[in-house]
ZAVEX-399939 format. One line per field, with one value per atom (N, C-alpha, C, CB): residue number from 1; residue in three letters; atom name; y, x, z. Coordinates in Angstrom, 2 decimals. Each point is the difference from the previous one (the first is absolute). Glycine has a CB too. Layout:
REM residues N
i: c(NUM	...) $
aa: c(ala	...) $
at: c(CA	...) $
v: c(Y	...) $
u: c(X	...) $
w: c(Z	...) $
***
This chain:
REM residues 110
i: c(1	1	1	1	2	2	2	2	3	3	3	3	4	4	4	4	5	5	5	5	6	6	6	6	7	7	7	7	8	8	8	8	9	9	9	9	10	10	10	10	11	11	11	11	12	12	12	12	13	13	13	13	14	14	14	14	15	15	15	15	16	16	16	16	17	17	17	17	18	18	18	18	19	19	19	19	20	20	20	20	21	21	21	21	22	22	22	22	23	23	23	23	24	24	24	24	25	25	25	25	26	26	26	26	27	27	27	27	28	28	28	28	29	29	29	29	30	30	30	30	31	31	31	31	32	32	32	32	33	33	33	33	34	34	34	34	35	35	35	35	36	36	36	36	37	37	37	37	38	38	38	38	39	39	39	39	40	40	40	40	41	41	41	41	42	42	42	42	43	43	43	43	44	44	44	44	45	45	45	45	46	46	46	46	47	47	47	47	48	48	48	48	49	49	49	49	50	50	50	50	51	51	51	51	52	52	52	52	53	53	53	53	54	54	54	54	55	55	55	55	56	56	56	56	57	57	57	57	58	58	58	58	59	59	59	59	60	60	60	60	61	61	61	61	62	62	62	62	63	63	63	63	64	64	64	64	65	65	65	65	66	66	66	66	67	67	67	67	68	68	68	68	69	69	69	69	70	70	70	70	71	71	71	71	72	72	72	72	73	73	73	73	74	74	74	74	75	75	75	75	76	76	76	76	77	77	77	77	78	78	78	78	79	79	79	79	80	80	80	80	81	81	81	81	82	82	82	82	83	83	83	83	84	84	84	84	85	85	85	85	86	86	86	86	87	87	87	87	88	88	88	88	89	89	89	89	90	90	90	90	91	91	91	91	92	92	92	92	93	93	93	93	94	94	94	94	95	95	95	95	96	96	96	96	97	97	97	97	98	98	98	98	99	99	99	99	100	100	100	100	101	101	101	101	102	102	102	102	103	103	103	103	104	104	104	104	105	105	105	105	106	106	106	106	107	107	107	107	108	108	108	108	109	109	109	109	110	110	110	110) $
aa: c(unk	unk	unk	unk	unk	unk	unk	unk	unk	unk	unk	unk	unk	unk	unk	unk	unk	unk	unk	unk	unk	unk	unk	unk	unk	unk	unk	unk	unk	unk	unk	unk	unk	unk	unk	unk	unk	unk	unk	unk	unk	unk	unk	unk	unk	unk	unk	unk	unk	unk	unk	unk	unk	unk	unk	unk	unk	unk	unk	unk	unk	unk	unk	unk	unk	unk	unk	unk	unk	unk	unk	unk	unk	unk	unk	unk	unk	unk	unk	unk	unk	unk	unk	unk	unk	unk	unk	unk	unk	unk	unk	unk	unk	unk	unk	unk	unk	unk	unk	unk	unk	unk	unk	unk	unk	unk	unk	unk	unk	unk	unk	unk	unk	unk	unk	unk	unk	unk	unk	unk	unk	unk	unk	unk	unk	unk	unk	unk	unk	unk	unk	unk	unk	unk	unk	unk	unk	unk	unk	unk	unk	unk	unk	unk	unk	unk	unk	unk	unk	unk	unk	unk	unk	unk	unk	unk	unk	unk	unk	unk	unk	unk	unk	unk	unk	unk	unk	unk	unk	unk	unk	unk	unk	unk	unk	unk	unk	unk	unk	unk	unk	unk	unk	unk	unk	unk	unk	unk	unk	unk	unk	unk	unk	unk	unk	unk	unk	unk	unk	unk	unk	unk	unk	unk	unk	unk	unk	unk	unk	unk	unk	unk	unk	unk	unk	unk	unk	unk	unk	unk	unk	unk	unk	unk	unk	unk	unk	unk	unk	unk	unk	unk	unk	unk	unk	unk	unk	unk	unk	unk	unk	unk	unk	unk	unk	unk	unk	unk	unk	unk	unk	unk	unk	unk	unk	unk	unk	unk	unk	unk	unk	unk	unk	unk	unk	unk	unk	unk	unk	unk	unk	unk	unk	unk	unk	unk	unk	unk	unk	unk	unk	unk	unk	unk	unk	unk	unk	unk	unk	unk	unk	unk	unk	unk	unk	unk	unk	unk	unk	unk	unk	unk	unk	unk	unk	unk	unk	unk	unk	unk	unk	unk	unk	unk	unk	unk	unk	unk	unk	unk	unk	unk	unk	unk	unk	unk	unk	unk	unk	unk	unk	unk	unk	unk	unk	unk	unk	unk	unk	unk	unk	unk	unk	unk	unk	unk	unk	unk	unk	unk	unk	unk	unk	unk	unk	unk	unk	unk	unk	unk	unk	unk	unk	unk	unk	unk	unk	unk	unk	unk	unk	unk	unk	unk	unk	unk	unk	unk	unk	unk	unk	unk	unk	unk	unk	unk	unk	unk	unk	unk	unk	unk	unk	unk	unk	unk	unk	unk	unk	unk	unk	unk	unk	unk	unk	unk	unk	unk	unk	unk	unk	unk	unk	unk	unk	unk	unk	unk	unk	unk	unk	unk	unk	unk	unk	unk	unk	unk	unk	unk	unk	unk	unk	unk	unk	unk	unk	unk	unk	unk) $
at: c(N	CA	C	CB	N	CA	C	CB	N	CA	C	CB	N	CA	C	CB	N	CA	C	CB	N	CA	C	CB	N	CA	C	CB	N	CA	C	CB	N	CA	C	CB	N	CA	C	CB	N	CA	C	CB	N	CA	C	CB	N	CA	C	CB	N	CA	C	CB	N	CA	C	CB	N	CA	C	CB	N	CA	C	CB	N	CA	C	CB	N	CA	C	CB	N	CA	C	CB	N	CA	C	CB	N	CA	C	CB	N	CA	C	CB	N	CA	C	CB	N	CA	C	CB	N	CA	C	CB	N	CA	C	CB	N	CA	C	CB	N	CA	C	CB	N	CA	C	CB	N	CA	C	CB	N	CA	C	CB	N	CA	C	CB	N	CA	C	CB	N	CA	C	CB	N	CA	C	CB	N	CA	C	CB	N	CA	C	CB	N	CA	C	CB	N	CA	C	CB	N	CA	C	CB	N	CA	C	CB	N	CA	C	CB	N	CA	C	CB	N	CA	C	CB	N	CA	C	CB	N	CA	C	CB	N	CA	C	CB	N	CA	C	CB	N	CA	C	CB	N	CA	C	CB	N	CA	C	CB	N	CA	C	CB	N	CA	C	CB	N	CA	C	CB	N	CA	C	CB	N	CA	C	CB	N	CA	C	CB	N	CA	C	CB	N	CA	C	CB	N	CA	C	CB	N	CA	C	CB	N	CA	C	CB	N	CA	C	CB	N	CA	C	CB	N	CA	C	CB	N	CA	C	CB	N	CA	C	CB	N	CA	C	CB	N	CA	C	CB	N	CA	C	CB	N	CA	C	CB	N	CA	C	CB	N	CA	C	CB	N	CA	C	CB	N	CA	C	CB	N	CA	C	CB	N	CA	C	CB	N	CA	C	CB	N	CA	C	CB	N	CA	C	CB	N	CA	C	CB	N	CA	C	CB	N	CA	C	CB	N	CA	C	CB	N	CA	C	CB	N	CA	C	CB	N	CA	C	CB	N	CA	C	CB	N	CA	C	CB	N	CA	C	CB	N	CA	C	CB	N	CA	C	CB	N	CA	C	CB	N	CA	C	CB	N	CA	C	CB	N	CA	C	CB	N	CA	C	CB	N	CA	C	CB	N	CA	C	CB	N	CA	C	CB	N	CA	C	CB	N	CA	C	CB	N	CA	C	CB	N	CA	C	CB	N	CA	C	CB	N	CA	C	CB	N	CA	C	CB	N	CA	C	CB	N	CA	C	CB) $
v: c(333.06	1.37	0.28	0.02	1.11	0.28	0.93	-0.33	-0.12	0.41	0.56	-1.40	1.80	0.99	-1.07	2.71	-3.22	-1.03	0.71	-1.57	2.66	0.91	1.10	-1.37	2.25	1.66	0.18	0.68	0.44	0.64	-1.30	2.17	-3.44	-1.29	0.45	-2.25	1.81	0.16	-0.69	0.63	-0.39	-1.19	-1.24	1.76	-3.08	-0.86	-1.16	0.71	-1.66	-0.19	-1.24	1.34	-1.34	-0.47	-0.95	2.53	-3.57	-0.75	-0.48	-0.67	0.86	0.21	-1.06	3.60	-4.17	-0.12	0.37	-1.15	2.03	0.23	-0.84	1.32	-0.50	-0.54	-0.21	1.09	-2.20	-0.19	1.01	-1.99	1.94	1.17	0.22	0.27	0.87	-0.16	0.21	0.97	-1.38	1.00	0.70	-0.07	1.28	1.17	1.05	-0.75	-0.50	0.30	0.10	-0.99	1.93	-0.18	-0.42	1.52	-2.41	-0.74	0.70	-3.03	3.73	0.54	-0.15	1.53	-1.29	-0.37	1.32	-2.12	2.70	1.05	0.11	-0.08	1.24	0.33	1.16	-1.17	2.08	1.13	0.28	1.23	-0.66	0.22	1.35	-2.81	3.75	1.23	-0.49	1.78	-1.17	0.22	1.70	-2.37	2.83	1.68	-0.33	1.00	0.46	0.34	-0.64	1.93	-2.30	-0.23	-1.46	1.51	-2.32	-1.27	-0.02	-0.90	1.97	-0.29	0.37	0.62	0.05	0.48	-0.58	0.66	-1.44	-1.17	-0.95	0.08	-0.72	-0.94	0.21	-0.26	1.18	0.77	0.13	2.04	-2.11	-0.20	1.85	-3.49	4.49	1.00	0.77	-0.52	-0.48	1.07	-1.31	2.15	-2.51	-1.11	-1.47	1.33	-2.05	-1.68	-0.76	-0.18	0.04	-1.07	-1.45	1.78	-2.77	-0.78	-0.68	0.29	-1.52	-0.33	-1.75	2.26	-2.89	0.60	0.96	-1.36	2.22	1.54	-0.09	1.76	-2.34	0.05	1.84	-2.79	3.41	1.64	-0.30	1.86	-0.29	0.29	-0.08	-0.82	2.14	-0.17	1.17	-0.53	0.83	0.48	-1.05	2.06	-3.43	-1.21	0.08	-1.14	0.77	0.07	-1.49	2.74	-3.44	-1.43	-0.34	-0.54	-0.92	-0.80	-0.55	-0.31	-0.08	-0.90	-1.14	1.15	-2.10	-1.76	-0.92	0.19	0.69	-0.71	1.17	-2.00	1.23	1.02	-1.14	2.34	-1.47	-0.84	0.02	0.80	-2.02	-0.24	1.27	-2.67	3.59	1.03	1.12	-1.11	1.31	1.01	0.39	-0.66	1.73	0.40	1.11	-0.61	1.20	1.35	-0.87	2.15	-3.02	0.25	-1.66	2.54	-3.15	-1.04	-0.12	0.41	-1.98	-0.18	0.66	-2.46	2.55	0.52	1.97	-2.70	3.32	1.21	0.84	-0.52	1.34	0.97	0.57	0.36	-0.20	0.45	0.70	-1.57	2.62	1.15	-0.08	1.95	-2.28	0.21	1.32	-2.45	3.29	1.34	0.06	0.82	0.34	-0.11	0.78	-0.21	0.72	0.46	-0.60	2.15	-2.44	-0.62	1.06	-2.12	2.12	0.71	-0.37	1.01	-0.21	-0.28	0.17	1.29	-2.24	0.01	1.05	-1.25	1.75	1.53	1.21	-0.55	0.18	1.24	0.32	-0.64	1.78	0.94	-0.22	2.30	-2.14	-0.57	-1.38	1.37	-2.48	-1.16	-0.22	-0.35	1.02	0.41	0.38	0.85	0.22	0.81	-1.10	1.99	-2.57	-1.12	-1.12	0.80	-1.18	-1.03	0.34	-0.33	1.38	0.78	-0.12	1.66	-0.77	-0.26	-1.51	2.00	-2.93	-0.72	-0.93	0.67	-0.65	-0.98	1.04	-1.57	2.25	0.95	-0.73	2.42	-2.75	-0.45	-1.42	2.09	-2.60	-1.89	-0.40	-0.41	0.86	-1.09	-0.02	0.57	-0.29	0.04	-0.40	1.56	-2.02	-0.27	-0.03	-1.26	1.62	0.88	-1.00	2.30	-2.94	-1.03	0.99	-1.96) $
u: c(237.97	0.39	0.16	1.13	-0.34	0.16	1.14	-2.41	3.18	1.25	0.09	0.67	0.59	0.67	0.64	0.40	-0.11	1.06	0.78	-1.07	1.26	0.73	-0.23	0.33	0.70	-0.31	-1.28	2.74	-3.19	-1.26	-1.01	1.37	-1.31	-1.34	-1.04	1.48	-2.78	-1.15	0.09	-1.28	0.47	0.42	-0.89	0.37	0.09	-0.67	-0.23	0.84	-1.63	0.01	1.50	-2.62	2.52	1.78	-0.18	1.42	-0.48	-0.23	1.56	-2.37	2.15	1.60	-0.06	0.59	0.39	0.01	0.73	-0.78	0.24	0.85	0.81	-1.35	2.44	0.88	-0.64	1.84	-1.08	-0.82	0.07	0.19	-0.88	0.26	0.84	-1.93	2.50	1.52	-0.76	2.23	-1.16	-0.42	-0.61	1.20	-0.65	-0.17	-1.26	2.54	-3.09	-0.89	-1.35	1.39	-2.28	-1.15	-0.80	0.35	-1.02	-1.03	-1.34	0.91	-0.83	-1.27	-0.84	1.07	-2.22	-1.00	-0.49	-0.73	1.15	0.04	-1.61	2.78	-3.34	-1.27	0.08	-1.48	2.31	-0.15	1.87	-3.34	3.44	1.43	-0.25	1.12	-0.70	0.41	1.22	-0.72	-0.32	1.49	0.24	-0.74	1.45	0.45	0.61	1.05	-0.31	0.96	1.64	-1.72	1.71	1.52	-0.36	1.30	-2.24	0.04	-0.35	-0.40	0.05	-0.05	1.61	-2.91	2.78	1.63	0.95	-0.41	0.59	1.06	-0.43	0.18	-1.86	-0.42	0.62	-2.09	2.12	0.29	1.71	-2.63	3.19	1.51	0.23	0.68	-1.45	0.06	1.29	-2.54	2.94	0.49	0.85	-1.76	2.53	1.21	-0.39	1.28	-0.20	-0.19	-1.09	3.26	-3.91	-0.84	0.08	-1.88	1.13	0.51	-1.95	3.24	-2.82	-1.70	0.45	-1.23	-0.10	-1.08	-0.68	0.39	-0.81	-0.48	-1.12	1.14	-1.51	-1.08	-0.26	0.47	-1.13	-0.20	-1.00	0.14	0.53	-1.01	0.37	-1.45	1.14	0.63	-1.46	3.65	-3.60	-0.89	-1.41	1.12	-0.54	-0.77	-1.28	2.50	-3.31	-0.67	-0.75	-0.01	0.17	-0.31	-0.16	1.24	-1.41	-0.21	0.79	-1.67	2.68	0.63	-0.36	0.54	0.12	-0.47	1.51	-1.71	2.53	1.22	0.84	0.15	0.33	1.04	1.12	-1.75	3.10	1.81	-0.32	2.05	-1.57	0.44	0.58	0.83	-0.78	1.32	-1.28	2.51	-3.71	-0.87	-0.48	-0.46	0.28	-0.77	-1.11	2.13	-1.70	-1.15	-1.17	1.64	-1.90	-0.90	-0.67	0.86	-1.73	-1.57	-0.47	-0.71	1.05	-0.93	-1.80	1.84	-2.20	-1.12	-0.33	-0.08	1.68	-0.12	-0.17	1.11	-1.77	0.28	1.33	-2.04	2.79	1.22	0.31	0.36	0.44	-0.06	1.90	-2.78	3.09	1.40	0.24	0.36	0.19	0.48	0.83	-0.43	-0.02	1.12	1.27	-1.74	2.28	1.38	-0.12	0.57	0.49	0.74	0.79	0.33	-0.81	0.88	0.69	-1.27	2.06	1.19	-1.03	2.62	-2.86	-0.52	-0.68	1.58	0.04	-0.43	-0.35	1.83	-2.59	-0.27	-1.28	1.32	-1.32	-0.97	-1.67	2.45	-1.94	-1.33	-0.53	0.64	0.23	-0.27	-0.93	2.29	-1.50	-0.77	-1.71	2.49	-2.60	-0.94	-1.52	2.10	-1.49	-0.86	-0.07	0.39	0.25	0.01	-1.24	2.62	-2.61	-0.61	-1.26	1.82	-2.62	-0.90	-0.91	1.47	-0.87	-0.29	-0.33	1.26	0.22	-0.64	-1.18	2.68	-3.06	-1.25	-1.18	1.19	-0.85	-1.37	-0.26	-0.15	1.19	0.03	-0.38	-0.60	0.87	-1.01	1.30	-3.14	4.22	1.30	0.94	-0.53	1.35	1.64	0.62	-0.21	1.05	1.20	1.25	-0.82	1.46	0.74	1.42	-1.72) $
w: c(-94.70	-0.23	-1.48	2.21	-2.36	-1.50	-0.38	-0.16	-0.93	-0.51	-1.10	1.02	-0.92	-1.48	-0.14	0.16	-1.40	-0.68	-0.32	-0.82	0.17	-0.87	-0.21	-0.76	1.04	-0.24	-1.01	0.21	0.08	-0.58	-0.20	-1.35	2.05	-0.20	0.90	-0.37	-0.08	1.05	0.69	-0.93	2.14	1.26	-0.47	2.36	-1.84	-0.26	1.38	-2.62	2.85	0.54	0.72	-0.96	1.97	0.36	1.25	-0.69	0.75	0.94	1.00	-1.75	2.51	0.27	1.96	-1.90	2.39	1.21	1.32	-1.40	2.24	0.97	0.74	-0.06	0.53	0.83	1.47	-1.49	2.65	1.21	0.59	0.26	0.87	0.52	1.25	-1.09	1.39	0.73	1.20	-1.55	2.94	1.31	0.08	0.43	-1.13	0.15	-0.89	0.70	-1.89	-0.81	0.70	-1.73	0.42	0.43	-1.16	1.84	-1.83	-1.71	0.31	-0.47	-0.35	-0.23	-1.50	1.80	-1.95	-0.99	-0.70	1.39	-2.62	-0.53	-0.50	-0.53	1.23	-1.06	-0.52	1.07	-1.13	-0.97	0.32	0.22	-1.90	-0.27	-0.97	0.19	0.14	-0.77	-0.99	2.08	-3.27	-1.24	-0.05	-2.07	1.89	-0.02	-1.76	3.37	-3.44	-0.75	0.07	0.15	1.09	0.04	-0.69	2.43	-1.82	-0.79	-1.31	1.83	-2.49	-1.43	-0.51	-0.29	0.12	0.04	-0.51	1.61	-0.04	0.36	-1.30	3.09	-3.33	-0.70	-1.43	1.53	-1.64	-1.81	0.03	-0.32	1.22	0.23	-0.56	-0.66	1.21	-0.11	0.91	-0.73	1.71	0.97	0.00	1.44	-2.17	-0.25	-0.34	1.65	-1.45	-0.34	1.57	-1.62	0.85	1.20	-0.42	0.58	0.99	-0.20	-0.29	1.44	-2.09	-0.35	0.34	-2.56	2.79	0.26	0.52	-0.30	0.50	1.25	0.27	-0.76	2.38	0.65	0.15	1.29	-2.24	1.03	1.16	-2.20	2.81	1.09	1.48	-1.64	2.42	1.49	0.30	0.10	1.15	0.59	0.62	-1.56	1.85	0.34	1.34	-0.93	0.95	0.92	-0.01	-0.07	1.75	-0.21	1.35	-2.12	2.15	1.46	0.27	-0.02	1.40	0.25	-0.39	1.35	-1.85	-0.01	0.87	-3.14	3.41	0.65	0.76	-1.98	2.78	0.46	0.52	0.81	-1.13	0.69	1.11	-1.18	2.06	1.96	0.28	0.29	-0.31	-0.16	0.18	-1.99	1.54	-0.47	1.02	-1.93	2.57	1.30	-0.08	1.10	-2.17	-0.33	-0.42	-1.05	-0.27	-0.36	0.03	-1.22	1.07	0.06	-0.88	1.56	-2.06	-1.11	0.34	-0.61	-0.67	0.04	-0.05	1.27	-1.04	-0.06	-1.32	1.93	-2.05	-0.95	-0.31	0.59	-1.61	-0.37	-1.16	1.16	-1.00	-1.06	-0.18	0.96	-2.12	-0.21	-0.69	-0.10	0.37	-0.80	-0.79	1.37	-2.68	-1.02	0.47	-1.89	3.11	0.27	1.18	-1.21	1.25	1.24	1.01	-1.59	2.74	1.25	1.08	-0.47	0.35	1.21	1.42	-1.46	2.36	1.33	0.54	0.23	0.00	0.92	-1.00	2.05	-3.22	-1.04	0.43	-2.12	2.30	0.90	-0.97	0.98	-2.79	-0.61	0.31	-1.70	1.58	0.40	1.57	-1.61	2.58	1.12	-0.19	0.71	-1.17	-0.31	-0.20	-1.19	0.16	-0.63	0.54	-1.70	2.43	1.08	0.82	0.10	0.66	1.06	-0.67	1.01	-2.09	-0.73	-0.41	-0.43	0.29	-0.70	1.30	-2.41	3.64	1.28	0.79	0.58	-0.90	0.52	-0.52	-0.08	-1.12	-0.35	-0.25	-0.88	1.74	0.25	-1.04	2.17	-3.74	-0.83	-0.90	0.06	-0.29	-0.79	0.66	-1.14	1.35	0.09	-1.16	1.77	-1.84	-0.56	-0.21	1.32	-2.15	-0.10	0.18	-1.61) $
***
């Protein structure tokens, strides 16, 4: 991957190791990561004290390679899209996009 060392640094390349993975996790294999505005931002310590090293980037889209004893939705080998906001369950947008996305069997939705 690739990091900010320090406010306003270019990213460079970064090597870092995950933690195992829990029950309840799912390991997936990142092939495309959106950078926005908020991650520059944050990178430039524009919008307060950050903490560095700084992996940016959310809006992930990838393959299962693991899943926790605990996991029932999703199969290694699936397509997976993590979103940059997070929703409460019963949030009617979250819904929405659920509906959409299992329509077209080729996304799941972390």
């Amino acid at each position: 991957g690739y990091a900010v060392l320090e406010a306003k640094a270019d990213l460079v390349p970064f090597e870092f190791e995950r933690r195992e993975l829990g029950s309840n996790d799912v390991g997936f294999e990142i092939h495309y990561s959106g950078i926005c505005h908020s991650d520059i931002h944050q990178a430039r310590e524009e919008w307060g004290d950050a903490l560095f090293p700084m992996v940016p980037g959310h809006e992930i889209v990838g393959v299962v390679t693991a899943i926790g004893e605990k996991v029932s939705k999703f199969s290694v080998g699936d397509r997976v899209g993590v979103a940059a906001v997070l929703f409460r369950r019963n949030d009617r947008h979250l819904q929405w996009i659920r509906k959409k996305l299992s329509a077209n069997r080729f996304w799941r939705l972390l």
